[in-house]
C-alpha positions as CSV (number, residue, x, y, z in Angstrom):
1,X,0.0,0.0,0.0
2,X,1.3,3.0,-0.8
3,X,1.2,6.3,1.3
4,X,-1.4,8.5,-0.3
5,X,-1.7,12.4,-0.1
6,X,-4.0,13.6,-2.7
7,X,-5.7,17.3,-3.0
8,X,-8.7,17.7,-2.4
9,X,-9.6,21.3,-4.5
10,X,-9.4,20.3,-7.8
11,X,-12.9,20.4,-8.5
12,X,-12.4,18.9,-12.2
13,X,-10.5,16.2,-11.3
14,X,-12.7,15.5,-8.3
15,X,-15.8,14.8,-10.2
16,X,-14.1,13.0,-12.7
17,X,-12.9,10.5,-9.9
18,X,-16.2,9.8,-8.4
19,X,-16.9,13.0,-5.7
20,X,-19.8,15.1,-5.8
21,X,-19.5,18.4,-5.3
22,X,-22.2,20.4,-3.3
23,X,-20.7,23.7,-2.2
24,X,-18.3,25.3,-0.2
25,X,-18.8,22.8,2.1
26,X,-17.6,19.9,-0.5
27,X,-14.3,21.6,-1.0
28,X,-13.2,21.2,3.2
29,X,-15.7,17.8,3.7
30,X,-16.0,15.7,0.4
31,X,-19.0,13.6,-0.5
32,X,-17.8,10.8,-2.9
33,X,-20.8,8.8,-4.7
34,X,-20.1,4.9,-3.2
35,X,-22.7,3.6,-5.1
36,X,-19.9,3.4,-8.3
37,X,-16.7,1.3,-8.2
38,X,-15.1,4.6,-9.4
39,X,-16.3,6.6,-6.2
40,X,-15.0,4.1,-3.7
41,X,-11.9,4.1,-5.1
42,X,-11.6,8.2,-5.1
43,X,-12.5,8.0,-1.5
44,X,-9.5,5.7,-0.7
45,X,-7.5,7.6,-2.7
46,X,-8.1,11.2,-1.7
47,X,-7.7,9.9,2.1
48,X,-5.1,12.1,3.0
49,X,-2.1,10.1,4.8
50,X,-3.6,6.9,5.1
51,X,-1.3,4.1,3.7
52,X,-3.7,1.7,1.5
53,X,-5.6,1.4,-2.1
54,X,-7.5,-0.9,-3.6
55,X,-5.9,-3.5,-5.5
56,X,-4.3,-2.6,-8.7
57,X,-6.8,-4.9,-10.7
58,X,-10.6,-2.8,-9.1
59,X,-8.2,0.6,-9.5
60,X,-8.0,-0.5,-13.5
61,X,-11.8,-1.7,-13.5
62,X,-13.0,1.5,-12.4
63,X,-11.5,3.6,-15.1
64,X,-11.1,1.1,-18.2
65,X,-15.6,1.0,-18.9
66,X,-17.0,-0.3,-22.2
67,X,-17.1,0.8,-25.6
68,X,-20.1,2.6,-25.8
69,X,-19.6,4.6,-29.2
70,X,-21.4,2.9,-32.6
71,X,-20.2,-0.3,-34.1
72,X,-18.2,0.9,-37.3
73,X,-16.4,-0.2,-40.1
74,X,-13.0,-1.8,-39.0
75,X,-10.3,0.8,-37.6
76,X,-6.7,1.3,-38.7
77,X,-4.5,2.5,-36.0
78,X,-2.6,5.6,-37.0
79,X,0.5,4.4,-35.0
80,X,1.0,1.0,-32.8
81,X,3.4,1.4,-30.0
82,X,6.1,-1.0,-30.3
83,X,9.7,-1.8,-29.2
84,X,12.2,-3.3,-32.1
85,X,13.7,-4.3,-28.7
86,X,10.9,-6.5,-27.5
87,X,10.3,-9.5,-28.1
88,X,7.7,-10.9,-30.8
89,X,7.1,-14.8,-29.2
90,X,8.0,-16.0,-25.4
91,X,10.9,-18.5,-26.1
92,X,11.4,-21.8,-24.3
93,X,11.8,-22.9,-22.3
94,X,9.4,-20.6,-20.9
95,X,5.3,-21.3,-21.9
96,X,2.7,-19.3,-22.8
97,X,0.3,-20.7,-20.1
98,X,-3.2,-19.2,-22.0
99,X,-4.3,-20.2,-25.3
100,X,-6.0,-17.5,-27.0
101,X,-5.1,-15.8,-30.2
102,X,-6.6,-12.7,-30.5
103,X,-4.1,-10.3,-28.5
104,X,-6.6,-10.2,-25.5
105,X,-4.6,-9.8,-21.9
106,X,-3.9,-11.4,-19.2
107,X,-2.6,-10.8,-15.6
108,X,-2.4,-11.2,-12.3
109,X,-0.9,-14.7,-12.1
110,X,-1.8,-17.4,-9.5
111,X,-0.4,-21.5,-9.6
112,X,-1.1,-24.6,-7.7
113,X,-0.1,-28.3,-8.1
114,X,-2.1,-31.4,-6.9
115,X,0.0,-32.8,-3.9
116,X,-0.8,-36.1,-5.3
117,X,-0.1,-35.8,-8.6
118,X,3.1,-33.7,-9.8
119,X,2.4,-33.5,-13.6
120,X,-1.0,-31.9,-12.7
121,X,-0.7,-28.3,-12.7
122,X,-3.5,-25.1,-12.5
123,X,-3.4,-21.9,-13.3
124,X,-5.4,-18.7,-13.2
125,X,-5.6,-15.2,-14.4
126,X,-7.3,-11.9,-14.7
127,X,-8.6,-12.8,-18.4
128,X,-9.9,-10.2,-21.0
129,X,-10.6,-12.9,-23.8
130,X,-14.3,-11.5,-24.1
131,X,-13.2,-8.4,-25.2
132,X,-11.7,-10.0,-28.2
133,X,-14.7,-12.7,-29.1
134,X,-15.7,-12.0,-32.9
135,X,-19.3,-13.2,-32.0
136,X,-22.3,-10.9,-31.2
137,X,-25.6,-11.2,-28.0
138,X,-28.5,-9.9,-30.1
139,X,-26.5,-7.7,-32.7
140,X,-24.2,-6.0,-30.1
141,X,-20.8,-7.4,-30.7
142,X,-19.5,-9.7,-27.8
143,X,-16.8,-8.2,-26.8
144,X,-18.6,-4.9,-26.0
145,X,-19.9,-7.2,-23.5
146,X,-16.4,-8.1,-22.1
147,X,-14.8,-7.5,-19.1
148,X,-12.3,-8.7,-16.9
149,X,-13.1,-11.9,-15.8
150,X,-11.5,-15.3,-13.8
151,X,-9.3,-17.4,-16.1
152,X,-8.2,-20.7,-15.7
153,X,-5.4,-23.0,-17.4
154,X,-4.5,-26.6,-16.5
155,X,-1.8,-29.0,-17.6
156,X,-1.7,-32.6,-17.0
157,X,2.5,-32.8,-17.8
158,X,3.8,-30.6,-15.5
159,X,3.4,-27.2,-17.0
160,X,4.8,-28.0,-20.0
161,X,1.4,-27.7,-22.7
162,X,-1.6,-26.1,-21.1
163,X,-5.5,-26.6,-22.1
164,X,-8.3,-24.2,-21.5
165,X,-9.7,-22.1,-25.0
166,X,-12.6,-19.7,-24.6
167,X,-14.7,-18.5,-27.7
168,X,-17.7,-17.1,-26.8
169,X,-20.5,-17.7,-24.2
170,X,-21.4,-21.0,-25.1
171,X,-17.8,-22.4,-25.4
172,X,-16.0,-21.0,-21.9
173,X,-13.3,-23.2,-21.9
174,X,-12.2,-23.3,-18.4
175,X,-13.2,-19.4,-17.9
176,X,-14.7,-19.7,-14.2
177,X,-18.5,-19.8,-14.9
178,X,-21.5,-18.3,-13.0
179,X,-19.9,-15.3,-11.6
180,X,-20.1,-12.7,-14.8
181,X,-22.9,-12.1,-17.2
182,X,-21.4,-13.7,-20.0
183,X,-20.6,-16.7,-17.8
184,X,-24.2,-17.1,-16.7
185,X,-23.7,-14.9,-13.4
186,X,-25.1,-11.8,-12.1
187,X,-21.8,-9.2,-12.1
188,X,-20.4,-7.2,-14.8
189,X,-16.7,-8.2,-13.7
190,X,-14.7,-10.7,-12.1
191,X,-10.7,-11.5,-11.3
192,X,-8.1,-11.8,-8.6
193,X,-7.2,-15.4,-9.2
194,X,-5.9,-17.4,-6.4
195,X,-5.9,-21.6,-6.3
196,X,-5.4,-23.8,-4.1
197,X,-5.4,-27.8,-4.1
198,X,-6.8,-30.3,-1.1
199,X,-5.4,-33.1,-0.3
200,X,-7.6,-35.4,-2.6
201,X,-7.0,-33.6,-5.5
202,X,-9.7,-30.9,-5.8
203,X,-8.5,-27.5,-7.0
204,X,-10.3,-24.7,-5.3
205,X,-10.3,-20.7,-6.8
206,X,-11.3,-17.6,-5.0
207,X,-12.0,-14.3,-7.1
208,X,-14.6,-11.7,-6.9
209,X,-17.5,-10.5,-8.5
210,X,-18.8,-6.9,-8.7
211,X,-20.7,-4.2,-10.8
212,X,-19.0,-1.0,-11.9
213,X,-21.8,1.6,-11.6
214,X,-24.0,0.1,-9.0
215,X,-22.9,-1.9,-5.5
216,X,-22.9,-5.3,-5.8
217,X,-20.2,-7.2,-5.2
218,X,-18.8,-10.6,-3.4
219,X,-15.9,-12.9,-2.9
220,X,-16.3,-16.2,-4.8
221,X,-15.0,-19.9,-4.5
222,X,-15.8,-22.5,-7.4
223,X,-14.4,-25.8,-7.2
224,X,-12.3,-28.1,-9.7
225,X,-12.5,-31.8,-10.3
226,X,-10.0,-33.7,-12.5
227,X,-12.7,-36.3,-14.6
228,X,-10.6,-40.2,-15.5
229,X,-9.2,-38.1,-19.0
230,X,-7.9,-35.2,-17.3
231,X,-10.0,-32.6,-17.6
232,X,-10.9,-30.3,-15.5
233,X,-14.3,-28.5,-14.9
234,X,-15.7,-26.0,-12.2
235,X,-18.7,-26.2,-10.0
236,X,-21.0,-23.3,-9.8
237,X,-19.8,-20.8,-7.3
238,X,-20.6,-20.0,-4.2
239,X,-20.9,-16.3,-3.2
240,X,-19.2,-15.4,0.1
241,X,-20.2,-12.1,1.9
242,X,-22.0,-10.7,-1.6
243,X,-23.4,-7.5,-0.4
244,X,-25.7,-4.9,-2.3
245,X,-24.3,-2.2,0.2
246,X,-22.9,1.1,-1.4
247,X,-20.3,1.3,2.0
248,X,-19.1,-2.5,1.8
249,X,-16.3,-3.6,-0.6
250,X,-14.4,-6.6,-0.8
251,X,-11.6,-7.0,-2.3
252,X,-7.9,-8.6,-2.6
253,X,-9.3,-12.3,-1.0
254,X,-6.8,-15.1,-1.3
255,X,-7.5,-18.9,-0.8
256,X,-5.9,-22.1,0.9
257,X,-6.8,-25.6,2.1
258,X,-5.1,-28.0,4.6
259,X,-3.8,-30.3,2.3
260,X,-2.0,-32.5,4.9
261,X,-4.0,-35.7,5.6
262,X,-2.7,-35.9,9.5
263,X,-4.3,-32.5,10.0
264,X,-7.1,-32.3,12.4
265,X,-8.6,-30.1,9.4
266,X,-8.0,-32.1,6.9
267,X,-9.3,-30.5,3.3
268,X,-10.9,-27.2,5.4
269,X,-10.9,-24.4,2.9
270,X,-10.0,-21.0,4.1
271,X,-10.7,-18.1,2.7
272,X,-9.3,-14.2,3.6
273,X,-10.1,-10.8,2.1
274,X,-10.0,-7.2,2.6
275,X,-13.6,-5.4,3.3
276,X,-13.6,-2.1,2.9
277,X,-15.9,0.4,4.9
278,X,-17.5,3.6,4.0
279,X,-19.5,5.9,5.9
280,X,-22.7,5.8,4.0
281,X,-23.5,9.6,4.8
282,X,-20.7,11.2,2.7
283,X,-18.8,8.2,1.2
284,X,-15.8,8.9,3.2
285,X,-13.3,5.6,3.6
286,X,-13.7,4.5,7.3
287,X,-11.4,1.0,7.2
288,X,-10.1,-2.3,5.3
289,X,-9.8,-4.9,7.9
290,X,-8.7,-8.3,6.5
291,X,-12.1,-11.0,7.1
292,X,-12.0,-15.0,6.8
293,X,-14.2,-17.4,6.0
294,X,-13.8,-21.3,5.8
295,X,-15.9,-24.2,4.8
296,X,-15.9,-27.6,5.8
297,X,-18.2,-29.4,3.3
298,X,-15.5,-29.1,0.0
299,X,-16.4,-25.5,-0.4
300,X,-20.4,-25.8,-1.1
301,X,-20.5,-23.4,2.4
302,X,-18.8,-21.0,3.9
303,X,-19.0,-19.9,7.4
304,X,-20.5,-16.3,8.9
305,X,-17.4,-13.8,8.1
306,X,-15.5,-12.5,10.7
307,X,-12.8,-9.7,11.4
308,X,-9.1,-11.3,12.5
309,X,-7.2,-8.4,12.4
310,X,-8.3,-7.1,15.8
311,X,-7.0,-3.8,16.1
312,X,-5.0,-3.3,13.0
313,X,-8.1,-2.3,10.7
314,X,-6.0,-0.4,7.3
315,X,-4.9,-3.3,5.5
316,X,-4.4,-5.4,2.6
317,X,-3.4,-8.1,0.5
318,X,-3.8,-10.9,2.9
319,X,-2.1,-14.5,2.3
320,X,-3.5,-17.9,4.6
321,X,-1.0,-20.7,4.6
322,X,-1.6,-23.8,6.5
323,X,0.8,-25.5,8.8
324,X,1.7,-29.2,8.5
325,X,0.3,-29.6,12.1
326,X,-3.2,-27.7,10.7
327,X,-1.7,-24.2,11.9
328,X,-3.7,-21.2,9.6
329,X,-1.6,-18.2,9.2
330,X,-2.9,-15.3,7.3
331,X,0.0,-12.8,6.5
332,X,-1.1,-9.2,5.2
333,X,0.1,-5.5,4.9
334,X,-1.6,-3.2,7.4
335,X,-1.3,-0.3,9.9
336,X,-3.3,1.1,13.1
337,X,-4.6,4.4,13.9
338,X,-1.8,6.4,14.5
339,X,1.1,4.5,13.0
340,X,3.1,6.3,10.5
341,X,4.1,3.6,8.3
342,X,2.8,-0.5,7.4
343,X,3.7,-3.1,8.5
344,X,3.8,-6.9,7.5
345,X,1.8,-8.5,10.2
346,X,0.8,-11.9,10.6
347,X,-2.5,-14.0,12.8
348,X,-2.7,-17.2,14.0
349,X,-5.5,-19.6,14.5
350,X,-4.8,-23.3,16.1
351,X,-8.4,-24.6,15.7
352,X,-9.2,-24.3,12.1
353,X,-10.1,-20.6,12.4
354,X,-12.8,-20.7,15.4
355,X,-10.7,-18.3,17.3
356,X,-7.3,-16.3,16.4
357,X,-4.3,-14.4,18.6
358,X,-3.5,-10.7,18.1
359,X,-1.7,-9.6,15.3
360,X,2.4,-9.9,15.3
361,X,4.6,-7.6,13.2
362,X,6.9,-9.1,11.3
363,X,8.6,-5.9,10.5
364,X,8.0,-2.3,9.8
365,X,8.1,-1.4,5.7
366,X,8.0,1.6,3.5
367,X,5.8,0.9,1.0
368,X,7.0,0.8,-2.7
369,X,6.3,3.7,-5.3
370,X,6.1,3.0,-9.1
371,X,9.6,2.0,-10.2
372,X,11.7,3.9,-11.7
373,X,11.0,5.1,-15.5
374,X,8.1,2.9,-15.3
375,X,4.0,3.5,-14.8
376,X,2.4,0.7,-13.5
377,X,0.6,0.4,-10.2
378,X,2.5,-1.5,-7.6
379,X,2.4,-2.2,-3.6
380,X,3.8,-4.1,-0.8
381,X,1.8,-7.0,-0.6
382,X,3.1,-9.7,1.4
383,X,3.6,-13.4,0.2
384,X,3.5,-16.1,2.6
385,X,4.7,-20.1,2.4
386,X,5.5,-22.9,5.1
387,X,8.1,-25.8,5.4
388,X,7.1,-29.2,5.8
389,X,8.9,-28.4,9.5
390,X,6.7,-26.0,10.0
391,X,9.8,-23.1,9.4
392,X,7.5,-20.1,7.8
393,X,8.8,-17.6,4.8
394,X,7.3,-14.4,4.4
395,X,8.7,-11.7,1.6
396,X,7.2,-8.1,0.6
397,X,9.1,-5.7,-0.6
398,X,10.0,-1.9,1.0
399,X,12.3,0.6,-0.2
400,X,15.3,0.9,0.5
401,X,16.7,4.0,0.0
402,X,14.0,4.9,-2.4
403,X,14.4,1.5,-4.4
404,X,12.0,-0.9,-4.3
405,X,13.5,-3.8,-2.4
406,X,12.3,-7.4,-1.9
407,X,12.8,-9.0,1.5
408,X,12.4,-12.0,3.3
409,X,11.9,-12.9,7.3
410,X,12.0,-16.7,8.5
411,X,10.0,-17.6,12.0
412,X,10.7,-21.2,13.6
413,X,8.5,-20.6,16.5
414,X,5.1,-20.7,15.3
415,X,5.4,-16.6,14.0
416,X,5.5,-15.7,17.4
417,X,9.0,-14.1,16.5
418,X,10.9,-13.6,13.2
419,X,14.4,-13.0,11.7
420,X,15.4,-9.6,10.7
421,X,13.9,-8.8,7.5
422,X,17.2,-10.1,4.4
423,X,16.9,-8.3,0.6
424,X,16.3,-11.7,-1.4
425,X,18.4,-10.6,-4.4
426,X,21.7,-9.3,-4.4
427,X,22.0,-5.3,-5.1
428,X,22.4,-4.8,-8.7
429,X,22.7,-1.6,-11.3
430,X,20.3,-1.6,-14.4
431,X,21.9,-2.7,-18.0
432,X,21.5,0.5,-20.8
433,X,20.1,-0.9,-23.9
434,X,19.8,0.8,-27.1
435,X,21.1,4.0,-26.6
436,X,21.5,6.7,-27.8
437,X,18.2,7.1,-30.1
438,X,17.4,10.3,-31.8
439,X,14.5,12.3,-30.6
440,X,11.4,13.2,-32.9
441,X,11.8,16.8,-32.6
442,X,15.7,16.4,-32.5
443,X,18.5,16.0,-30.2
444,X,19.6,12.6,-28.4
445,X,18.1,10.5,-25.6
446,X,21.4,8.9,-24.2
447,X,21.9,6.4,-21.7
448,X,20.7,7.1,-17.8
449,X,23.0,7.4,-15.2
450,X,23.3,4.2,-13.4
451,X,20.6,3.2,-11.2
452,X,19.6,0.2,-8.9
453,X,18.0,-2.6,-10.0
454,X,14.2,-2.4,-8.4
455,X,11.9,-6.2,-7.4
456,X,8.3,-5.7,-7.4
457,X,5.5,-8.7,-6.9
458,X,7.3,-11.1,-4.7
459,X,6.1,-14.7,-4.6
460,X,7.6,-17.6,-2.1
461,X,7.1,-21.7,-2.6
462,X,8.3,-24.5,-0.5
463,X,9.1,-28.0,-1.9
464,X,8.1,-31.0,0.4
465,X,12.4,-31.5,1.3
466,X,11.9,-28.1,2.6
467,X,13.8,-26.8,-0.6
468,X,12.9,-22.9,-0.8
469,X,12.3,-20.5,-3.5
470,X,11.3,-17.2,-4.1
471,X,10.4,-15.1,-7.3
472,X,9.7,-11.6,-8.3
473,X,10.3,-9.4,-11.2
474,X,13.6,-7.5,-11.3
475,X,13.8,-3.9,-13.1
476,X,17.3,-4.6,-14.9
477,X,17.1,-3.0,-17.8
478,X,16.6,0.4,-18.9
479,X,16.0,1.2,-23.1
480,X,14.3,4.2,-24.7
481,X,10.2,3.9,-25.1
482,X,8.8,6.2,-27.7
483,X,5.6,8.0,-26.1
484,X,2.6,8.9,-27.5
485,X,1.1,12.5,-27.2
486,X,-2.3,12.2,-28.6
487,X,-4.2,9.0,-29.2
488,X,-8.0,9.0,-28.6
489,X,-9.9,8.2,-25.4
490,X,-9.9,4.1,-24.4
491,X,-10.7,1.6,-25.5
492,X,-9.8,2.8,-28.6
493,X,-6.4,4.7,-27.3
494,X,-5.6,1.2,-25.8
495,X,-4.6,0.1,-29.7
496,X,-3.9,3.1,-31.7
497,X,-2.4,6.4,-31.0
498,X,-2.6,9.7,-33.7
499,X,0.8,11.6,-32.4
500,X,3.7,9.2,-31.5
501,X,6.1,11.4,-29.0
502,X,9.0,12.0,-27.7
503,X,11.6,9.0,-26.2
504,X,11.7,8.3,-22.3
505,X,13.6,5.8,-20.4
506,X,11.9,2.7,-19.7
507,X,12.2,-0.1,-17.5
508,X,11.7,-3.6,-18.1
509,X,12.0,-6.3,-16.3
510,X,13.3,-9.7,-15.5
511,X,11.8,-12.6,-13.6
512,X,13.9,-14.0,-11.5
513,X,14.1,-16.9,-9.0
514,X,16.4,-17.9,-5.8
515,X,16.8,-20.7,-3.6
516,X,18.6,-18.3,-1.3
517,X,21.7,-19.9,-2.9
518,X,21.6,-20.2,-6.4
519,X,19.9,-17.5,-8.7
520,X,17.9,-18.0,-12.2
521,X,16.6,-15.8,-14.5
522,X,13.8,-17.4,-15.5
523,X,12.5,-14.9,-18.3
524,X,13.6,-15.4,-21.7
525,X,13.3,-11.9,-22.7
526,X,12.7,-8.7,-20.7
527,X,9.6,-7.7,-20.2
528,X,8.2,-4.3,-21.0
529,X,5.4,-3.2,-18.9
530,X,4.0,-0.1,-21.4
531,X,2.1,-3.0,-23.1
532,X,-1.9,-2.9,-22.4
533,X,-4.0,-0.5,-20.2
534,X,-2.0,2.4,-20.7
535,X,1.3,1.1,-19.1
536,X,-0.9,1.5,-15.9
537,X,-1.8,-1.7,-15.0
538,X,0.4,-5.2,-14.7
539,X,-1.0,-7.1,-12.5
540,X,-1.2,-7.2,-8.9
541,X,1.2,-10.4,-8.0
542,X,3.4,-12.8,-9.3
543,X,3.1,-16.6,-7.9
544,X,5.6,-19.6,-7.4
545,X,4.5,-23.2,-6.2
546,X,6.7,-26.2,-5.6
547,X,5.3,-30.1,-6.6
548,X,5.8,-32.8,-4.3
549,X,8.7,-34.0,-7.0
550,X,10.4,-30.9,-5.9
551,X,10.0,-28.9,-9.3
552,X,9.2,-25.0,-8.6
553,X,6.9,-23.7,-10.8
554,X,7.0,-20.0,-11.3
555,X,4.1,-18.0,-13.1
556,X,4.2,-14.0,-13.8
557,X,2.8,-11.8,-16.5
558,X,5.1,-11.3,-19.9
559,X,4.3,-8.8,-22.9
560,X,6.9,-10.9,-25.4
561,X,4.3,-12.3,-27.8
562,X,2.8,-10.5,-30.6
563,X,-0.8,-11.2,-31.7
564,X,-3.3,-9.8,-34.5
565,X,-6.2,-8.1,-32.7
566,X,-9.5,-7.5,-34.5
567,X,-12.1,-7.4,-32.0
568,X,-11.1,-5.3,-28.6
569,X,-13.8,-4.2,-26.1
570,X,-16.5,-3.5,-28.9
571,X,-14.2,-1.5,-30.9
572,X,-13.4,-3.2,-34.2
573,X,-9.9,-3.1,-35.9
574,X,-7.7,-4.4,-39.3
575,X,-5.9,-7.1,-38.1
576,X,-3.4,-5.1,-36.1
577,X,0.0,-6.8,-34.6
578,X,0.5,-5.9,-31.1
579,X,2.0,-6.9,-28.0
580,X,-0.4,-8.3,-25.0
581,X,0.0,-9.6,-21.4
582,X,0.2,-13.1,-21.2
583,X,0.4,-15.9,-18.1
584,X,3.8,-17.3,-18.5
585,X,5.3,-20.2,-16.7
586,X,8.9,-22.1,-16.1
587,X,9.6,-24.7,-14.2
588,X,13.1,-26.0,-12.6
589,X,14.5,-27.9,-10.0
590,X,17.8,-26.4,-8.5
């Protein structure tokens, strides 16, 4: 969560974020309209001081809306922003984990691997594949229809070839069904993927569901079953905490079972989230507390929600692990009243959630800021694993001198007390790539002065030998990125800009892995983040998992392969080659 100061005068730029203004009064007490995704997240984010947002993924939702313009003859795009640096394919032996071929996105990456079976692997993903579908609902094109919605991958050898192809509404693929309206549910949107497996073999997902311009919204489970061929289908889900409330949010939930068959909660499902509160008189933010739910029938129910973060109430990003002993930890980034900065914290339950300690602070942070020469959204979410010894790994990043910075702390006591917080990755200086380049309007953009290599989007997995790893993308290099200085509103602006711009620095990234020994980039190609929504929006998190054959499996988002799109939120193009998002995967055993 980053530390948020944001003026509250600009009357302009107020409206356009959601407030309504009423008078004088307005201008000292704000009244932001909570009834609209885009007001809630203006009243987070013109909370002066208070260290928090919504996830990156509802931050995009609430500005990226529909085409709503008339259906015309196909588009040529004055100018495509590209790279000749960049990549046009992900090379091997990294895998493009999602199979569609009409440049539609993908982010926000989540893994897990069925204890009993190694080669079978799942995957999920924020998924916009319905704002490329070529097929119309009653002569209004499909993918004006689209949104952001739950996507799901599976492989059956390990990671290596993936399945799961969605076409339009009566061919989902493995797209999660019965939470959006072109999956048969009642919300406009869904995403934030997270998986889980129990120890028979069930795979388990948790996303949400929720409206743009009116205030319905939930967290949601749907569960996976493997049939005698390998294929995996998803239940119907079931809707935990929906509310129709204007003041009540949730947001951020992540999802784990007890996958250890000696467990006294053997195949319990837990389930965390943030819930943000508004005061329903002027739509001011009140507080985020982190809730859990769990079920105990294979996730068909879900027990009455219940705050666990006692008195720490602004947080986020929460992360449950389960102990080999049926521990429940759930890790997140949060602050109380008066504190001047976050914290990581972590809260304990020893009876399969019934009842929980106090919150313990792992270690005070200062939250990350966009990297340097980049524009995407980022934060300090923790990520959380345990050893079959019951040794738990936490990792978040803070800055460090004004770099972003992942860490790690260790606890062998249960998280009653934990090592001093160690950077993961040795310090580094970016790598200068394809400098000098000549400006549009003259002159030279030459190579930046050296800098430090930034981490972002931490992720930590633990092999059953107690073998560690942990991931999370690496801001090495630094090349020139032509900007655009006119292009027309989105969706449209998305593809095609009018005036291309002057050149900027530009990081991209690496993903990289450690055992806290040995190092591997595991990215074939950097990665440049400009790709998709603006250069805004990249996802949220990156995820690792380890098999019990010891093989980690790491997942992030890449923007290396190049794709003709034609259909993109209801606007219709020429085939146009661009560069997307995509779920990509390696695995290795080191």
């Amino acid at each position: 969560m980053r530390k948020l100061v944001v003026p509250l005068a600009v009357a302009a730029s107020v409206a356009a974020a959601g407030m309504m203004t009423g008078g004088a009064a307005s201008a000292v007490t704000p009244i932001y309209d909570i009834t609209t995704l885009a007001g809630k997240v203006a009243s987070v984010n013109g909370t002066a001081g208070l260290q928090i947002r919504f996830s990156s993924y509802v931050e995009e939702e609430s500005v990226d809306g529909p085409y709503t313009g008339a259906v015309t003859p196909p588009m040529t795009p004055a100018f495509v922003l590209s790279s000749p640096l960049d990549g046009t394919s992900v090379q091997g032996p990294a895998v493009t984990v999602n199979r569609d071929t009409a440049a539609a996105p993908q982010n926000e990456t989540a893994i897990a691997v069925d204890p009993n079976n190694s080669q079978r692997v799942v995957a999920g993903a924020n998924d916009y594949v319905t704002r490329t579908w070529s097929c119309d609902v009653g002569g209004t094109p499909c993918s004006a229809l689209g949104d952001g919605y739950s996507g799901t991958y599976y492989s059956n050898d390990g990671g290596s070839t993936w399945q799961g192809v969605s076409s339009d509404p009566a061919h989902l693929g493995t797209l999660i069904p019965g939470v959006t309206h072109l999956t048969g549910g009642p919300y406009d949107a869904g995403g934030d993927p997270a998986l889980t497996f129990d120890s028979r073999g069930a795979a388990y997902f948790a996303g949400l569901g929720f409206d743009r311009n009116t205030p319905p919204n939930t967290v949601t489970v749907n569960r996976g079953t493997f049939n005698g061929s390998g294929a995996l289908t998803w239940s119907a889900p079931t809707f935990i905490n929906p509310t129709t409330s204007p003041s009540v949010f949730n947001d951020k939930e992540w999802i784990a079972a007890d996958a250890h068959a000696s467990s006294p909660f053997r195949d319990r499902v837990y389930l965390t989230w943030t819930r943000f509160l508004f005061n329903p008189q002027n739509g001011a933010y009140v507080q985020s507390p982190i809730f859990f739910a769990s079920s105990s029938d294979h996730g068909h129910t879900f027990t009455t929600p219940k705050s666990i973060s006692g008195t720490v109430l602004y947080d986020q990003g929460s992360r449950p692990v389960v102990g080999p002993d049926g521990s429940l930890y759930v890790f997140f980034e949060g602050s109380t009243r008066l504190a001047t900065h976050s914290s990581t914290y972590v809260v304990k339950s020893t009876d399969g959630g019934a009842s929980w300690g106090k919150p313990v602070a792992i270690a005070q942070l200062t939250d990350s800021d966009s990297l340097k020469d980049t524009a995407f959204r980022v934060n300090s979410f923790p990520a959380a694993a345990v050893a079959p010894d019951g040794r738990l790994y936490a990792t978040w990043t803070t800055a460090e001198s004004g770099a972003s910075t992942a860490v790690y702390s260790t606890s062998t006591d249960g998280g009653a007390t934990w090592s001093e917080p160690s950077r993961v990755f040795a310090e580094a200086n970016r790598t200068a790539v394809g400098y000098p380049v000549t400006q549009p309007g003259g002159g030279t953009l030459d190579a930046p002065a050296a800098a430090p290599v930034e981490d972002i989007f931490p992720a930590v997995g633990v092999g059953p030998d107690g073998h560690v790893y942990l991931g999370a993308y690496r801001g090495d290099v630094v090349s020139p990125w032509q900007t655009c200085t006119s292009a027309p509103a989105p969706p449209v602006g998305r593809i095609s800009c009018d005036t291309l711009g002057p050149y900027v620095h530009n990081t991209r990234l690496d993903y990289v892995v450690t055992d806290l020994d040995q190092t591997q980039v595991m990215s074939t190609h950097p990665i440049n983040t400009r790709y998709g929504f603006g250069g805004a929006f990249f996802g949220d998190y990156t995820d690792v998992t380890v098999g019990a054959d010891g093989e980690a499996h790491a997942l992030w988002t890449d923007s290396n392969n190049v794709q003709n799109v034609v259909w993109f939120y209801g606007v219709q193009f020429v085939p146009t080659p661009i560069h997307q998002q995509d779920a990509v995967i390696r695995s290795a055993h080191f």
